[in-house]
PDB file of N, CA, C and O in Angstrom:
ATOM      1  N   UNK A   1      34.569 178.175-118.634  1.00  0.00           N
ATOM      2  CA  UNK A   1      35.225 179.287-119.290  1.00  0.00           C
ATOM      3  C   UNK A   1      35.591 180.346-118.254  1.00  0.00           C
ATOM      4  O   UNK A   1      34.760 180.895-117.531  1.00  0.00           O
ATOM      5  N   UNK A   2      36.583 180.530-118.243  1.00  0.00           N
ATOM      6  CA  UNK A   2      36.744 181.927-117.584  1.00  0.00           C
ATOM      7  C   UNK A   2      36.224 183.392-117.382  1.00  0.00           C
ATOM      8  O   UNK A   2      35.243 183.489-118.119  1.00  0.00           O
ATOM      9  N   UNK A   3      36.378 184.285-116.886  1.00  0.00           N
ATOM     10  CA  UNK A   3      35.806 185.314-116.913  1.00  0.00           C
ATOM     11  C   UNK A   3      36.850 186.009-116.678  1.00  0.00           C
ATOM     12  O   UNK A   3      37.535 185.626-115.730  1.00  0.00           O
ATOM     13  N   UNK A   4      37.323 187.270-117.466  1.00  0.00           N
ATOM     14  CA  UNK A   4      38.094 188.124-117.469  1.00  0.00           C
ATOM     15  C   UNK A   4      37.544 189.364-116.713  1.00  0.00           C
ATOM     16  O   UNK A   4      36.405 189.684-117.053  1.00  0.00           O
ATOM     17  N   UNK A   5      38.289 190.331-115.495  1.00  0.00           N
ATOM     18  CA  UNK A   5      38.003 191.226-115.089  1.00  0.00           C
ATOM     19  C   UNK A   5      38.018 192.494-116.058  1.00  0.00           C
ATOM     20  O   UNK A   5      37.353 193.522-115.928  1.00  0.00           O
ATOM     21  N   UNK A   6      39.069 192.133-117.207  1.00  0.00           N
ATOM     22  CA  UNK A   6      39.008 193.366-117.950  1.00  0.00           C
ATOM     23  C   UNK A   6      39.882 193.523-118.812  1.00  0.00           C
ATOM     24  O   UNK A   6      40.977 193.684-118.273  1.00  0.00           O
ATOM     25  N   UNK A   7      39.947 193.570-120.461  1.00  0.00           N
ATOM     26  CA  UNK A   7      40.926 192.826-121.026  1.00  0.00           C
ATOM     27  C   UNK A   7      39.966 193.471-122.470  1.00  0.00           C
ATOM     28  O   UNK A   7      38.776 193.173-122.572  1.00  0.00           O
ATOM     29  N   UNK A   8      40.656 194.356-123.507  1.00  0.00           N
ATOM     30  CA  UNK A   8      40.511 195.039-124.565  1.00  0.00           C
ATOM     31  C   UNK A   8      41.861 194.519-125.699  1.00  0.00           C
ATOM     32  O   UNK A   8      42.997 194.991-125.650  1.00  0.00           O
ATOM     33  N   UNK A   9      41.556 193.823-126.342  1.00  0.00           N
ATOM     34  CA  UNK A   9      41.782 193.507-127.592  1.00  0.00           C
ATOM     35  C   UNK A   9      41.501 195.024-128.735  1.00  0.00           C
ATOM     36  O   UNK A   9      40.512 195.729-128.535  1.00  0.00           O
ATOM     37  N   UNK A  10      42.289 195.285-129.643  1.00  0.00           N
ATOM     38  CA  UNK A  10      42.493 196.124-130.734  1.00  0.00           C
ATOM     39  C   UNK A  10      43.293 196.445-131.847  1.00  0.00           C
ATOM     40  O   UNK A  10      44.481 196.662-131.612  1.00  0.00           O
ATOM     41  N   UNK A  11      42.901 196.519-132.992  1.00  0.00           N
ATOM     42  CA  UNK A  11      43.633 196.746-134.131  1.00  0.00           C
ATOM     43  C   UNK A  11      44.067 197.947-134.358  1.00  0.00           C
ATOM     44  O   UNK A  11      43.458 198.866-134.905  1.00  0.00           O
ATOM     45  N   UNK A  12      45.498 197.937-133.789  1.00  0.00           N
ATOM     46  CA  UNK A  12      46.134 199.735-134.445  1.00  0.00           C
ATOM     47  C   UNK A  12      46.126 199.887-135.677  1.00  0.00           C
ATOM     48  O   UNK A  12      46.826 199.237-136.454  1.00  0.00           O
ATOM     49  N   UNK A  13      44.948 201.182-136.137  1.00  0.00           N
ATOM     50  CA  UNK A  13      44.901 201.268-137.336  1.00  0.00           C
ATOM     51  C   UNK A  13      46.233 201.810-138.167  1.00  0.00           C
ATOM     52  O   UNK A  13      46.401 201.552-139.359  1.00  0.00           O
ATOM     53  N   UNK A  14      46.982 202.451-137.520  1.00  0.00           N
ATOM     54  CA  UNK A  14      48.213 203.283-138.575  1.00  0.00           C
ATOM     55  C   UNK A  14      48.838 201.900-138.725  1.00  0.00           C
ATOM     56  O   UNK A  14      48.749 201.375-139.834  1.00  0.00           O
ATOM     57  N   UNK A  15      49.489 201.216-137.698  1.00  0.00           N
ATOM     58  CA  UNK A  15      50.693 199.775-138.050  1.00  0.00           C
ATOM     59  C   UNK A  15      50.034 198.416-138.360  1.00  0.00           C
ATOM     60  O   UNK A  15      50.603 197.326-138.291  1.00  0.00           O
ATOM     61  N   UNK A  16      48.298 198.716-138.838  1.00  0.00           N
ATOM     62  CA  UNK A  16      47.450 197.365-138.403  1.00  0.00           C
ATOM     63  C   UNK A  16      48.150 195.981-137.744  1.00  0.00           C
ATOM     64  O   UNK A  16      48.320 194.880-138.269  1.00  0.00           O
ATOM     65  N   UNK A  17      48.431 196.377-136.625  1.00  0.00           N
ATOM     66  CA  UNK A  17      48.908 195.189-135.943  1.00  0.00           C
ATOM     67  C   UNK A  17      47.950 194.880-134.818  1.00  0.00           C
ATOM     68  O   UNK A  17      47.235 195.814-134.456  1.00  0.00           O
ATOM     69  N   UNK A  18      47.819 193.691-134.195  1.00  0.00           N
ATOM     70  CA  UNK A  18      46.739 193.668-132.814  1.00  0.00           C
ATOM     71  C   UNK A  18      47.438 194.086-131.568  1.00  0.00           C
ATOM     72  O   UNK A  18      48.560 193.689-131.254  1.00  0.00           O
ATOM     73  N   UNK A  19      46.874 194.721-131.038  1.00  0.00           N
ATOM     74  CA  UNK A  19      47.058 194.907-129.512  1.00  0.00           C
ATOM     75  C   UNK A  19      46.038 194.827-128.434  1.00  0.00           C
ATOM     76  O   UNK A  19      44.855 195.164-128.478  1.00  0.00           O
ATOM     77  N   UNK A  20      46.934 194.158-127.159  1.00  0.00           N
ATOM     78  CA  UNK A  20      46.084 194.076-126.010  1.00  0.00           C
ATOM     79  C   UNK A  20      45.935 194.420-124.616  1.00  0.00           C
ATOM     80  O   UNK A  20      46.499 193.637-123.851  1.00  0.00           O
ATOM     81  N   UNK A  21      45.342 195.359-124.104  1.00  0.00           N
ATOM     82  CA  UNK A  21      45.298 195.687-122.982  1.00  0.00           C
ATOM     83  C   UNK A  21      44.620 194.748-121.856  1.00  0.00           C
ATOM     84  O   UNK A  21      43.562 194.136-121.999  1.00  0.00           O
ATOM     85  N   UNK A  22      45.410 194.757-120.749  1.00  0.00           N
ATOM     86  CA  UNK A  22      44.662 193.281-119.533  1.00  0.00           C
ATOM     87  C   UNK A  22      45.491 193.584-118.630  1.00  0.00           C
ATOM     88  O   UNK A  22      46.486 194.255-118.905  1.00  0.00           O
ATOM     89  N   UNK A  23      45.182 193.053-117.124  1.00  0.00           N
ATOM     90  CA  UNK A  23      45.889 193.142-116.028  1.00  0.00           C
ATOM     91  C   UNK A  23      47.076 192.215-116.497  1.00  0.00           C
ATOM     92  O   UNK A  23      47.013 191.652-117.589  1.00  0.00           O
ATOM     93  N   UNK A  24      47.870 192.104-115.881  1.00  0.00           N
ATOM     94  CA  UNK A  24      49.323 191.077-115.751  1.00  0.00           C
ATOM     95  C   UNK A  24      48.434 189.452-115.183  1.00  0.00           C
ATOM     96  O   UNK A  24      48.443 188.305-115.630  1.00  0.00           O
ATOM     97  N   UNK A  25      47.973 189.893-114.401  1.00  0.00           N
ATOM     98  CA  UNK A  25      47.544 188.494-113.214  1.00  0.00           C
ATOM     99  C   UNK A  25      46.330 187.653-114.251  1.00  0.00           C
ATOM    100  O   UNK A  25      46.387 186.425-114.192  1.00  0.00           O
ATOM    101  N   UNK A  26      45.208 188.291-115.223  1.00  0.00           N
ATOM    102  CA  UNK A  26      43.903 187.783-116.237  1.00  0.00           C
ATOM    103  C   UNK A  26      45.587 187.215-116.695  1.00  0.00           C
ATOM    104  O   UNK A  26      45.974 186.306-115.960  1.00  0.00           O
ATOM    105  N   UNK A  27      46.301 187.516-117.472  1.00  0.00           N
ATOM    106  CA  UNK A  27      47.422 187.140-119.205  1.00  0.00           C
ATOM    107  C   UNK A  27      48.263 185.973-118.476  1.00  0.00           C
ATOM    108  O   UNK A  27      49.034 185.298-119.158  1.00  0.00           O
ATOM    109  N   UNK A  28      48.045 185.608-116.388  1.00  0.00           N
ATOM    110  CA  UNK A  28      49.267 184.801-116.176  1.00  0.00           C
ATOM    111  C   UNK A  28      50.429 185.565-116.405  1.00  0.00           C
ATOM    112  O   UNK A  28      51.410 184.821-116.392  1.00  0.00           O
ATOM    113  N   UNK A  29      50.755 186.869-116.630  1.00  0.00           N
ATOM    114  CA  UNK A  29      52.077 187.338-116.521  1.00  0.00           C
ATOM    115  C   UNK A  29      52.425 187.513-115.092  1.00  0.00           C
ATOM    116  O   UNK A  29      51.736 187.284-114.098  1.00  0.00           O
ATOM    117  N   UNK A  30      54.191 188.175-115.235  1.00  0.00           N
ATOM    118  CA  UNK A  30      54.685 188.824-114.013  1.00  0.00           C
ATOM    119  C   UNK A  30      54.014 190.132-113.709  1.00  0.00           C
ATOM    120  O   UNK A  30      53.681 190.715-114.740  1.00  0.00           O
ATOM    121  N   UNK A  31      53.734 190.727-112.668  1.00  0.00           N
ATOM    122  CA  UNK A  31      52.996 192.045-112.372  1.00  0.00           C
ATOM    123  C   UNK A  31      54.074 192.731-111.471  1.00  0.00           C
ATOM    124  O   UNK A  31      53.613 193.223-110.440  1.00  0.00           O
ATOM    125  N   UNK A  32      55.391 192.856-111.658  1.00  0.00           N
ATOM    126  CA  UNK A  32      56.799 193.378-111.297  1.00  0.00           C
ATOM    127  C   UNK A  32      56.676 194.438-111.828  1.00  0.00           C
ATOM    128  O   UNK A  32      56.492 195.354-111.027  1.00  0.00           O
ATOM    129  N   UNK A  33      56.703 194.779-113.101  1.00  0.00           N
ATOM    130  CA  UNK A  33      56.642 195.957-113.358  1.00  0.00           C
ATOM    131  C   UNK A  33      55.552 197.013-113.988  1.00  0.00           C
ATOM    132  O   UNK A  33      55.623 197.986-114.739  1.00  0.00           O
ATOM    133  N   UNK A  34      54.196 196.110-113.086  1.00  0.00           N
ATOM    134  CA  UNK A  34      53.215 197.107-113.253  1.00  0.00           C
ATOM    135  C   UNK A  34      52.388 196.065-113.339  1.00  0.00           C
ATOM    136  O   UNK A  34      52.626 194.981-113.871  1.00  0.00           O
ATOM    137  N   UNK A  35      51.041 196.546-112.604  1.00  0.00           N
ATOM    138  CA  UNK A  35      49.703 195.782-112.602  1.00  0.00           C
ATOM    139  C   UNK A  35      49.007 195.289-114.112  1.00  0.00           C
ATOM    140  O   UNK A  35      48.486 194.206-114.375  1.00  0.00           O
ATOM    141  N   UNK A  36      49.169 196.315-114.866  1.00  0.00           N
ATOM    142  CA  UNK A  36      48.667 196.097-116.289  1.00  0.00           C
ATOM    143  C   UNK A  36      49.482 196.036-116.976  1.00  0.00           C
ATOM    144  O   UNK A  36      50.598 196.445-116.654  1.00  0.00           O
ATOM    145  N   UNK A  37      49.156 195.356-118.506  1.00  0.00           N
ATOM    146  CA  UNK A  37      49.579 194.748-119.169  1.00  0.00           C
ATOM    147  C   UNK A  37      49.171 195.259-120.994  1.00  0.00           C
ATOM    148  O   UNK A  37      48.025 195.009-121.365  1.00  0.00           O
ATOM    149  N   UNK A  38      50.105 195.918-121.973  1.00  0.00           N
ATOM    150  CA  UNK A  38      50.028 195.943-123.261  1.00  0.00           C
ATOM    151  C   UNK A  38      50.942 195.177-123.590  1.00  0.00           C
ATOM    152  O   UNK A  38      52.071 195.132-123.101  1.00  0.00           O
ATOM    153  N   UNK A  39      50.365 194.325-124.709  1.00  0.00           N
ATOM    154  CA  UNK A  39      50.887 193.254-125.454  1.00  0.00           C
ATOM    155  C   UNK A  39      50.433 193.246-126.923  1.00  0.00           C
ATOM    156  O   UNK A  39      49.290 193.192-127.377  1.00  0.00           O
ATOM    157  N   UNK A  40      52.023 193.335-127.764  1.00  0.00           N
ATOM    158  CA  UNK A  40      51.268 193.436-128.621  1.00  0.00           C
ATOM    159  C   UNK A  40      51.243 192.100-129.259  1.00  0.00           C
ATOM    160  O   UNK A  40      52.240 191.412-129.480  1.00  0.00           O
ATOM    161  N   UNK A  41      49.863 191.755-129.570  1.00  0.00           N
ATOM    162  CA  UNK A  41      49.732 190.279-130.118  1.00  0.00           C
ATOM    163  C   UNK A  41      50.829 189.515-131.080  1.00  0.00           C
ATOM    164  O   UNK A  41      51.546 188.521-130.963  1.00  0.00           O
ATOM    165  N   UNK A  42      50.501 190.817-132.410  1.00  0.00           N
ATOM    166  CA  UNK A  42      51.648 190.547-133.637  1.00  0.00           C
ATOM    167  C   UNK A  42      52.529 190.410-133.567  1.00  0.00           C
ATOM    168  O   UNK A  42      53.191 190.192-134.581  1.00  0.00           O
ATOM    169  N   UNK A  43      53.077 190.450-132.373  1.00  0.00           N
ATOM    170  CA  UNK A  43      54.563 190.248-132.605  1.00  0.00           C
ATOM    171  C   UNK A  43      55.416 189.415-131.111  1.00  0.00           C
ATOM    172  O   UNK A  43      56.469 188.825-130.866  1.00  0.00           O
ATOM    173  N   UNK A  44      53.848 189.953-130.236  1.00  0.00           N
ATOM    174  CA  UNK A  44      54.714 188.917-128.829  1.00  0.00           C
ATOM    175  C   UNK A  44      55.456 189.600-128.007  1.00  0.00           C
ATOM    176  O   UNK A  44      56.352 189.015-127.398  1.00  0.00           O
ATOM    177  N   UNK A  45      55.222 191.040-127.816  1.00  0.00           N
ATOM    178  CA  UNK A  45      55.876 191.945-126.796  1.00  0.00           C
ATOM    179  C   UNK A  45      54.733 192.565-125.921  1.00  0.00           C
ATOM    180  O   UNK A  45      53.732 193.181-126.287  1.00  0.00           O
ATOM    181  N   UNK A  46      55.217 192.187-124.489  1.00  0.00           N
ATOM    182  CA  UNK A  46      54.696 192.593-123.442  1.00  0.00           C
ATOM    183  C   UNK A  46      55.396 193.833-122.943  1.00  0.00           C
ATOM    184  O   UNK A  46      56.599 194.029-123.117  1.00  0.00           O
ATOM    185  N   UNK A  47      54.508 194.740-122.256  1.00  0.00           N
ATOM    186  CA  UNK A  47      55.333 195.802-121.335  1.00  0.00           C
ATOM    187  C   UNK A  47      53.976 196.592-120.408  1.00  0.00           C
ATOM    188  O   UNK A  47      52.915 197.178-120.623  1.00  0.00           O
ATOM    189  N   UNK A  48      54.784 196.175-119.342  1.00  0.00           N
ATOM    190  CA  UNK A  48      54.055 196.724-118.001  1.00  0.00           C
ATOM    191  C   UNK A  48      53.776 197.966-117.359  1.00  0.00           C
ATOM    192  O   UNK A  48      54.677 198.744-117.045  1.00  0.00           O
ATOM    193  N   UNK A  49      52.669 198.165-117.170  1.00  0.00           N
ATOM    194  CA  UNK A  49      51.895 199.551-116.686  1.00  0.00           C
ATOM    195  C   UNK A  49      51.433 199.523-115.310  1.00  0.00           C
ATOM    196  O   UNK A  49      50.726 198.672-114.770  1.00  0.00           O
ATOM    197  N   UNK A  50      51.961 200.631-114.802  1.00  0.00           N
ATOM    198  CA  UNK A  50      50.833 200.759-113.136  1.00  0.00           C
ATOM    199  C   UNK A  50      49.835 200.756-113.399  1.00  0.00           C
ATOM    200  O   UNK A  50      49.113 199.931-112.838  1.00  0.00           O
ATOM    201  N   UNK A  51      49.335 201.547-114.256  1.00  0.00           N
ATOM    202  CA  UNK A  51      48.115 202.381-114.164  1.00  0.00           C
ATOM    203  C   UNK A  51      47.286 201.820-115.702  1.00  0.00           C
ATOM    204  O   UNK A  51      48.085 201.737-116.635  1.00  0.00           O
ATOM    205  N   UNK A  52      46.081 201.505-116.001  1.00  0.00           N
ATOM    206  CA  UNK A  52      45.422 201.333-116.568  1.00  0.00           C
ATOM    207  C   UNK A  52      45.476 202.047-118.341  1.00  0.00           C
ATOM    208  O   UNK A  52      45.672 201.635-119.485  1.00  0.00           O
ATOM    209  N   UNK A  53      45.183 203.261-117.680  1.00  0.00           N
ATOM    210  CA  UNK A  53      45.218 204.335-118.652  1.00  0.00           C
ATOM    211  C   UNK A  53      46.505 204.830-119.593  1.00  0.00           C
ATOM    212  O   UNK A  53      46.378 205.422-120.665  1.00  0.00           O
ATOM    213  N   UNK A  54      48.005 204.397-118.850  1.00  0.00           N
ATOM    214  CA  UNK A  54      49.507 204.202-119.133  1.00  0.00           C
ATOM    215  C   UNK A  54      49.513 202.565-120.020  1.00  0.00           C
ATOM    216  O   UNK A  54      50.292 202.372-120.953  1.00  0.00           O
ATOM    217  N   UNK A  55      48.638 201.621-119.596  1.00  0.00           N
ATOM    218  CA  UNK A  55      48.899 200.681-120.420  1.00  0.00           C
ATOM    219  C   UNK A  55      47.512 200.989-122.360  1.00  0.00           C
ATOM    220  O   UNK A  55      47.578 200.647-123.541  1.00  0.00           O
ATOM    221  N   UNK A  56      46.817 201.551-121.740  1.00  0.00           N
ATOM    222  CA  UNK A  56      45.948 202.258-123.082  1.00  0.00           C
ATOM    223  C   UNK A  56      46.738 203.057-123.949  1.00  0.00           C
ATOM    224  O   UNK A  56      46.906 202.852-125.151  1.00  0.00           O
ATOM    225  N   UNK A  57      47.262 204.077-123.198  1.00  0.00           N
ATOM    226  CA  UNK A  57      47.780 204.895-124.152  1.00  0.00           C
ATOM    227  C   UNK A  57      49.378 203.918-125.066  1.00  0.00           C
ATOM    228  O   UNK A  57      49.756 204.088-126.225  1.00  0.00           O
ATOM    229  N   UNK A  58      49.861 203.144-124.210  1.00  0.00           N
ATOM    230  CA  UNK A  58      50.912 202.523-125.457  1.00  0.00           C
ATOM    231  C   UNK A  58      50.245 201.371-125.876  1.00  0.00           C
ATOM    232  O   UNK A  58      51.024 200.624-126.469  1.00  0.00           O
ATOM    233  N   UNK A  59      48.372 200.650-125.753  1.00  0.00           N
ATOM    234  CA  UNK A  59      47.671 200.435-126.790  1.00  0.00           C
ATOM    235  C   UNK A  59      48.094 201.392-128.370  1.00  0.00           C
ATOM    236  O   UNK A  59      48.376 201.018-129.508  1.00  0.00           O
ATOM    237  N   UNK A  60      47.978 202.571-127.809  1.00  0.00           N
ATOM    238  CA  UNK A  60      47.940 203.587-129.392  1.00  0.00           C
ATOM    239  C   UNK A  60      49.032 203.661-129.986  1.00  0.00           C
ATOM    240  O   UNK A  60      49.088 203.767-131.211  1.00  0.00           O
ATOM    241  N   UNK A  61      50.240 203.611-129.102  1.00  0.00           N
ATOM    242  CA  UNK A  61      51.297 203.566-130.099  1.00  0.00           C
ATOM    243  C   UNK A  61      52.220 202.278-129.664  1.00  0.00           C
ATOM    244  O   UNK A  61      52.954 202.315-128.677  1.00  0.00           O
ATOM    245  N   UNK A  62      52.093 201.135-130.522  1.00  0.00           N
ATOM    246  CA  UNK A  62      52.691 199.949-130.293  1.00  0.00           C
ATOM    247  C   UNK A  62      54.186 199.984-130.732  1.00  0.00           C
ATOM    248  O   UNK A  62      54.998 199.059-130.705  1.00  0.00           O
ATOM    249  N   UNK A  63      54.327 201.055-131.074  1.00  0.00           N
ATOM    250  CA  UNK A  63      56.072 201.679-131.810  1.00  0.00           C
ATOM    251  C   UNK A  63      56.693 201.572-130.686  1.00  0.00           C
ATOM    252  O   UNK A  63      57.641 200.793-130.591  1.00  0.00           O
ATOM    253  N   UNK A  64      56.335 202.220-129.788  1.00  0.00           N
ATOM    254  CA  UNK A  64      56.927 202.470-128.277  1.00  0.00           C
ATOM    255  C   UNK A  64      57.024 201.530-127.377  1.00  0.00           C
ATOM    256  O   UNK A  64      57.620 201.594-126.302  1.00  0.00           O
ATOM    257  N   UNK A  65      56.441 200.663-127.814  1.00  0.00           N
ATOM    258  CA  UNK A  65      57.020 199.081-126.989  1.00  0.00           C
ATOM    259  C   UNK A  65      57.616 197.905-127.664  1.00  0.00           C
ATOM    260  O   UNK A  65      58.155 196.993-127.038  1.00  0.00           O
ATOM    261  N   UNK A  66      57.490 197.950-129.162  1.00  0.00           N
ATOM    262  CA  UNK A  66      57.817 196.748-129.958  1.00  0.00           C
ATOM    263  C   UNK A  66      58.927 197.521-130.864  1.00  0.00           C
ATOM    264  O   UNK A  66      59.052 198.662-131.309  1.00  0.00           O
ATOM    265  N   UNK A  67      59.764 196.148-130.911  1.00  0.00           N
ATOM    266  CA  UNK A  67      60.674 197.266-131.946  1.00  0.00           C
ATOM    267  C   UNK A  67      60.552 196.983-132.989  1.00  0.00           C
ATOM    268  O   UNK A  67      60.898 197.711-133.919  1.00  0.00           O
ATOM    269  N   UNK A  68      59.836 195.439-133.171  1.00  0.00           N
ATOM    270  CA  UNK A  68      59.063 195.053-134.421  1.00  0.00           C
ATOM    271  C   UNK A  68      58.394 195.837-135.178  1.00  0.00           C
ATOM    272  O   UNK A  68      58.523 195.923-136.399  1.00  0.00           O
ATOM    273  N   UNK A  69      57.350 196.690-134.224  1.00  0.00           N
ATOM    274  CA  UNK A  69      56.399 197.357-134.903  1.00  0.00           C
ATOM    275  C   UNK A  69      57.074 198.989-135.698  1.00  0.00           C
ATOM    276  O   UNK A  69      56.654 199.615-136.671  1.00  0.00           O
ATOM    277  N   UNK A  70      58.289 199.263-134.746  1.00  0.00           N
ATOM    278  CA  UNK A  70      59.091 200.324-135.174  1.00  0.00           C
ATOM    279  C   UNK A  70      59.786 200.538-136.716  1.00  0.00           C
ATOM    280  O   UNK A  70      60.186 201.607-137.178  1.00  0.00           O
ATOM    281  N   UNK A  71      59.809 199.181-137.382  1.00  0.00           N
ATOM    282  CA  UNK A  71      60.171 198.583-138.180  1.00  0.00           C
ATOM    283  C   UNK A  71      59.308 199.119-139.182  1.00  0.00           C
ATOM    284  O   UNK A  71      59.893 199.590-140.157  1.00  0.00           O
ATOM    285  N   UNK A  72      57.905 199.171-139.184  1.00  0.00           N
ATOM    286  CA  UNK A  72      56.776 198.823-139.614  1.00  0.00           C
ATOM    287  C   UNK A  72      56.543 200.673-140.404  1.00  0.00           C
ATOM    288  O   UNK A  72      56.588 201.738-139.788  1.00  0.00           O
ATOM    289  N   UNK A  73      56.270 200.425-142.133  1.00  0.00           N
ATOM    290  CA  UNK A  73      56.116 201.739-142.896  1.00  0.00           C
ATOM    291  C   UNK A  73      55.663 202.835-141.842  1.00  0.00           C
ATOM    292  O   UNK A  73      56.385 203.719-141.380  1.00  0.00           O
ATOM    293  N   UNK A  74      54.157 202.578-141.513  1.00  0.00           N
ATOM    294  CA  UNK A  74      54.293 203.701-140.555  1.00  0.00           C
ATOM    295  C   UNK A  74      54.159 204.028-139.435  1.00  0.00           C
ATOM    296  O   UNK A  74      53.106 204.497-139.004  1.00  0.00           O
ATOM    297  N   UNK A  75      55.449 203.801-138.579  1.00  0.00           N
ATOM    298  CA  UNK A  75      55.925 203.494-137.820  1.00  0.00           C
ATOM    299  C   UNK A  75      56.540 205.140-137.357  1.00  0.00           C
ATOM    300  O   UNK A  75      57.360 205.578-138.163  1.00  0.00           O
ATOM    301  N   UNK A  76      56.256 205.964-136.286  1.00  0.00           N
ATOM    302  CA  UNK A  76      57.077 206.995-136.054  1.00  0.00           C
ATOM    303  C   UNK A  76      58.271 207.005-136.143  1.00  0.00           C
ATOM    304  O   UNK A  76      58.725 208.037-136.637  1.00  0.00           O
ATOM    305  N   UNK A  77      59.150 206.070-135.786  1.00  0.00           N
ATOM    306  CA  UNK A  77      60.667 205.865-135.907  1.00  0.00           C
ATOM    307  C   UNK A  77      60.928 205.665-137.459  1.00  0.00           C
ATOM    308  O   UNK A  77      62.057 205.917-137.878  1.00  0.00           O
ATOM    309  N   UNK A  78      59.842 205.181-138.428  1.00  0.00           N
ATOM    310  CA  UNK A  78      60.865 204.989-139.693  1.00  0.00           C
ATOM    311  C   UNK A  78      60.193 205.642-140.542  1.00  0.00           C
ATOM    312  O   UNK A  78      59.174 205.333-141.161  1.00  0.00           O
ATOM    313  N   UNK A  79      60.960 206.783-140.542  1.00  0.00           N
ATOM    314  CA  UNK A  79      60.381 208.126-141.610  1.00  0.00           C
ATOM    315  C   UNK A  79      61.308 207.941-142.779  1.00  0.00           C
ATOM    316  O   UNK A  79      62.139 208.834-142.946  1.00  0.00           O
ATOM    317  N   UNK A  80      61.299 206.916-143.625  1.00  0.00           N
ATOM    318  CA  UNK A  80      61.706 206.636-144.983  1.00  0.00           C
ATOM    319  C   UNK A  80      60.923 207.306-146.172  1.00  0.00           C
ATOM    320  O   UNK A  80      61.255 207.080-147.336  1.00  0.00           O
TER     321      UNK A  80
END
């Protein structure tokens, strides 16, 4: 089994969708545009972070990287 250096799995409670924070290099991604890695599970969108704490914080809002999730009742973008 592997061993992950560091890799946080989470359920955004406002869009309950999963999201995941991990380096690029643990997920096998490209690390081009940033060492770390939010992905959001539900839907299959990756987007790359330098910095650790830049890939956490769009952990919290998965609106801002998925446009799937933008979609989603409550979703900052869809104030219906």
């Amino acid at each position: 089994m592997e061993t992950k250096i560091w890799e946080e799995s989470r359920i955004n409670r406002r869009l309950k969708v999963e999201v995941i924070v991990a380096t690029a290099e643990e997920e096998g991604l490209d690390d081009e545009g940033g060492k770390w890695v939010t992905i959001c599970l539900t839907h299959g969108v990756i987007m790359n972070s330098a910095t650790k704490s830049k890939a956490y914080d769009l952990s919290l809002y998965p609106d801002e990287l998925c446009e799937e999730c933008m979609k989603l009742p409550n979703s900052i973008y869809n104030q219906n």
